[in-house]
TORKOL-4160 file (C-alpha; in steps of 0.2 Angstrom, whole numbers, padded with zeros to 4 digits, m for minus):
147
<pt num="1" X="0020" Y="0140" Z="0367"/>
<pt num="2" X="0021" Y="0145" Z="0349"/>
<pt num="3" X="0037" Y="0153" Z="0341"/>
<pt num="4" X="0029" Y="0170" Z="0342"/>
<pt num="5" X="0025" Y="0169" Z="0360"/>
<pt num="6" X="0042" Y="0164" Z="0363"/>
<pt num="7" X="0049" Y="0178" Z="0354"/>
<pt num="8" X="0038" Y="0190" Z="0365"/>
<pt num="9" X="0042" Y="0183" Z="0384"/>
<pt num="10" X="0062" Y="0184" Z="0375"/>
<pt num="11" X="0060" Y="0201" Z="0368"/>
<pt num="12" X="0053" Y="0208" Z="0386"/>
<pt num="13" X="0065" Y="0200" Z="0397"/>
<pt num="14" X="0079" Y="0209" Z="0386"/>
<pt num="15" X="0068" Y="0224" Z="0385"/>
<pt num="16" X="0068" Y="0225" Z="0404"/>
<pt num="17" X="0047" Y="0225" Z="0404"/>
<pt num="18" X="0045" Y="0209" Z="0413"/>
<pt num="19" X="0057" Y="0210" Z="0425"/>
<pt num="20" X="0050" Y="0229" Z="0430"/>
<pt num="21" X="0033" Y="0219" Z="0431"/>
<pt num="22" X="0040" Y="0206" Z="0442"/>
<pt num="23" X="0048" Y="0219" Z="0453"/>
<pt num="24" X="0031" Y="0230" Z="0453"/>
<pt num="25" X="0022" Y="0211" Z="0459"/>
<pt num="26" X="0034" Y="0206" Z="0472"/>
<pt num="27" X="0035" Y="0226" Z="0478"/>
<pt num="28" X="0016" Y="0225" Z="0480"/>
<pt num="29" X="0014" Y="0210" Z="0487"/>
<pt num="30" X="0005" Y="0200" Z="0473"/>
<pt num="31" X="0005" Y="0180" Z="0472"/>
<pt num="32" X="0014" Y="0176" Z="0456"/>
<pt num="33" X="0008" Y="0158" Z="0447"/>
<pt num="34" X="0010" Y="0156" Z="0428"/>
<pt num="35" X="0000" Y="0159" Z="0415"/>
<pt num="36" X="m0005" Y="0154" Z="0397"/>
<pt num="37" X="0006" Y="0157" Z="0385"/>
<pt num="38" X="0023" Y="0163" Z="0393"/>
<pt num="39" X="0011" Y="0175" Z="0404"/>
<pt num="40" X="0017" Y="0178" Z="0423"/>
<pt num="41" X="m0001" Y="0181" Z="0434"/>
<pt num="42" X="0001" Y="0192" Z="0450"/>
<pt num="43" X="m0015" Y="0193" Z="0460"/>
<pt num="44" X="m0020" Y="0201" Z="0473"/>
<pt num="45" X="m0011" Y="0220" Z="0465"/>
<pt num="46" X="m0019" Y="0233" Z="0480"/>
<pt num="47" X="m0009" Y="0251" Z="0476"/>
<pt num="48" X="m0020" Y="0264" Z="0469"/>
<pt num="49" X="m0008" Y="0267" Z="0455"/>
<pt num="50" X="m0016" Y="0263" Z="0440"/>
<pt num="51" X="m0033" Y="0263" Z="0445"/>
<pt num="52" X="m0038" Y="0248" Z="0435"/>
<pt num="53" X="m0045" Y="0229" Z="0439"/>
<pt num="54" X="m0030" Y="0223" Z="0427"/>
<pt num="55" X="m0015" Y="0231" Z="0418"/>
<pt num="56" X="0000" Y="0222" Z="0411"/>
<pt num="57" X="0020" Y="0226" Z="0413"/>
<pt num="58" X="0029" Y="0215" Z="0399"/>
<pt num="59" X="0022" Y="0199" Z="0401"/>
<pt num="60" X="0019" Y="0202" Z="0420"/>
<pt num="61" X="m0002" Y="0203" Z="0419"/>
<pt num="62" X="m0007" Y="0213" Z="0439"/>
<pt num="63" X="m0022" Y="0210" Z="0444"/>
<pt num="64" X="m0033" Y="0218" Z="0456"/>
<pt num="65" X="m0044" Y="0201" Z="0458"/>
<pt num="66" X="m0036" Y="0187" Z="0471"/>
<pt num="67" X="m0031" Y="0169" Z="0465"/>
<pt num="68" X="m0040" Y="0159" Z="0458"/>
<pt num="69" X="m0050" Y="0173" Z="0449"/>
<pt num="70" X="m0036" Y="0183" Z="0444"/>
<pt num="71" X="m0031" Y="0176" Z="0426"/>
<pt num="72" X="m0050" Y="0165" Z="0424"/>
<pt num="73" X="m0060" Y="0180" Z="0412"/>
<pt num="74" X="m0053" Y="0174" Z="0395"/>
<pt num="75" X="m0057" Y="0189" Z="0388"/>
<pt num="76" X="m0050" Y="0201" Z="0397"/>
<pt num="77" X="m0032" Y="0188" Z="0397"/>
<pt num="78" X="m0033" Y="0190" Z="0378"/>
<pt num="79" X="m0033" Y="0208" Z="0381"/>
<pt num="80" X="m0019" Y="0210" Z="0392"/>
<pt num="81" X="m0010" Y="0198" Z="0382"/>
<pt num="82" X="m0010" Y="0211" Z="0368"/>
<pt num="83" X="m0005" Y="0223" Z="0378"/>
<pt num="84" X="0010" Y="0210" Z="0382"/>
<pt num="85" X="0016" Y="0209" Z="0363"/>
<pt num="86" X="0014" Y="0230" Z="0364"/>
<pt num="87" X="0026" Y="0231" Z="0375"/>
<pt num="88" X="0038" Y="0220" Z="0367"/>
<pt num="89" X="0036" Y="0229" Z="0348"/>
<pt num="90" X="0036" Y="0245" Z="0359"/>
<pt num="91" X="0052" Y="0238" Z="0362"/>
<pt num="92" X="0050" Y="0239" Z="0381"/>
<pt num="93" X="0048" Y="0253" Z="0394"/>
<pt num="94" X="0045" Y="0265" Z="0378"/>
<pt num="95" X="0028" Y="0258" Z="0380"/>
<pt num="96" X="0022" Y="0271" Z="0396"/>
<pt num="97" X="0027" Y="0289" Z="0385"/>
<pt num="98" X="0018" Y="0280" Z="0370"/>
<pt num="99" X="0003" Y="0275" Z="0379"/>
<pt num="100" X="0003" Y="0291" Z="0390"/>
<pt num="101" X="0003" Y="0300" Z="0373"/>
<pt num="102" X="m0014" Y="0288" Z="0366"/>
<pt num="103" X="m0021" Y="0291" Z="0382"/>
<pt num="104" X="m0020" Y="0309" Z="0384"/>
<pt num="105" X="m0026" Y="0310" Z="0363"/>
<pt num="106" X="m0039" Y="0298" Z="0366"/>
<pt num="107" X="m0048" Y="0311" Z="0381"/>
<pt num="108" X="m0045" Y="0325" Z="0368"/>
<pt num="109" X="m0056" Y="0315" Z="0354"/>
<pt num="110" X="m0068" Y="0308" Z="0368"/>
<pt num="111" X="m0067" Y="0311" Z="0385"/>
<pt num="112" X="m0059" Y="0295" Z="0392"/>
<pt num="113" X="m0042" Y="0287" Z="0389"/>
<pt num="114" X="m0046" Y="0271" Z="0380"/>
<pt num="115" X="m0059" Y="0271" Z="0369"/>
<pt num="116" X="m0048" Y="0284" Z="0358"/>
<pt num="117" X="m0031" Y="0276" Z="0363"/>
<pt num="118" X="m0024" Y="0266" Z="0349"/>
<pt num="119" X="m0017" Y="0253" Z="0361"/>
<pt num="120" X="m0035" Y="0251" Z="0368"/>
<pt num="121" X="m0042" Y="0247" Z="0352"/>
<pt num="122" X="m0027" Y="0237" Z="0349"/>
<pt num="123" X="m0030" Y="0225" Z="0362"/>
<pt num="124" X="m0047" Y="0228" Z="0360"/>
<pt num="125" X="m0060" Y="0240" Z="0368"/>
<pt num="126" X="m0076" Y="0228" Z="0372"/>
<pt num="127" X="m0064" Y="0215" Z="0380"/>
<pt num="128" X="m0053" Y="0231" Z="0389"/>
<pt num="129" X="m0069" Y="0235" Z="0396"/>
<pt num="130" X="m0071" Y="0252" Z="0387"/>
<pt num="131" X="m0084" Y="0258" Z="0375"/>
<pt num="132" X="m0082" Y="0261" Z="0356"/>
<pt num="133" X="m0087" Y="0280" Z="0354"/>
<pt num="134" X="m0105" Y="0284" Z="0349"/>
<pt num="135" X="m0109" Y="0269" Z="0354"/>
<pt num="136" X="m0119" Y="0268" Z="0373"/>
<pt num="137" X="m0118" Y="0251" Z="0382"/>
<pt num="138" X="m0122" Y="0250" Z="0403"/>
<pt num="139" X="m0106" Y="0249" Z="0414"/>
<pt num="140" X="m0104" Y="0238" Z="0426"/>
<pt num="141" X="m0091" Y="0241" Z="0441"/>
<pt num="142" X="m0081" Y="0223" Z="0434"/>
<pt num="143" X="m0080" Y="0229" Z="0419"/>
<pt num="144" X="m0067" Y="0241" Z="0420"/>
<pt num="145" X="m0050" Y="0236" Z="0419"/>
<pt num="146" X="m0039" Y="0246" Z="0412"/>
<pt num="147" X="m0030" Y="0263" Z="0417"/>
């Protein structure tokens, strides 16, 4: 792990992100491995709340996706793990009003929650699974990853 990434698993611990993450994991009976870069991986997330393939609590990554697959698009990782630092510059549980708040402005400007959201195009809208506005691409079902 670099320093960075060090700094980040610390800083969301303290921030209480991780261990909310953990707690949302072992509550909803995910399998917990580890990940890549101070990541935790919780497969197998089945609760209807957020609808999305993947979404990230500190550095806790959820996915709907059963192990192994959970955790094997290294694309969509990256993305999550940007949401991962979010949370820790956000310093922590902050995060939900903030990204709420981009959500909500992002269906104002363009009718869905991400590809307006800052923290969508942050992490990265293409790798989210969401579509740059004005732009048309086809959607496919996997795709869709995020809340």
């Amino acid at each position: 792990m670099t320093p960075a990434q060090r700094l980040r698993q610390v800083a969301n611990v303290l921030n209480l992100s991780t261990p909310l993450g953990l707690a949302v994991a072992v509550a909803s009976r995910c399998a917990l491995s580890r990940g890549p870069r101070g990541l935790i991986i919780a497969a197998g997330y089945h609760w209807k709340f957020p609808f999305a393939g993947a979404f990230t609590v500190g550095n806790v990554i959820l996915y709907r996706a059963p192990h192994p697959v959970a955790g094997s698009n290294a694309v969509l990782l990256g993305h999550e793990e940007r949401h991962s630092t979010q949370y820790a510059y956000c310093l922590g549980l902050p995060f939900f009003v903030l990204y709420g708040a981009a959500a909500c402005w992002s269906m104002v400007r363009t009718g869905n929650p991400g590809s307006g959201n800052f923290f969508e195009r942050q992490a990265g809208l293409e790798a989210g699974g969401y579509i740059e506005p004005g732009k048309h691409q086809q959607h496919h079902p996997d795709q869709r990853i995020e809340a």
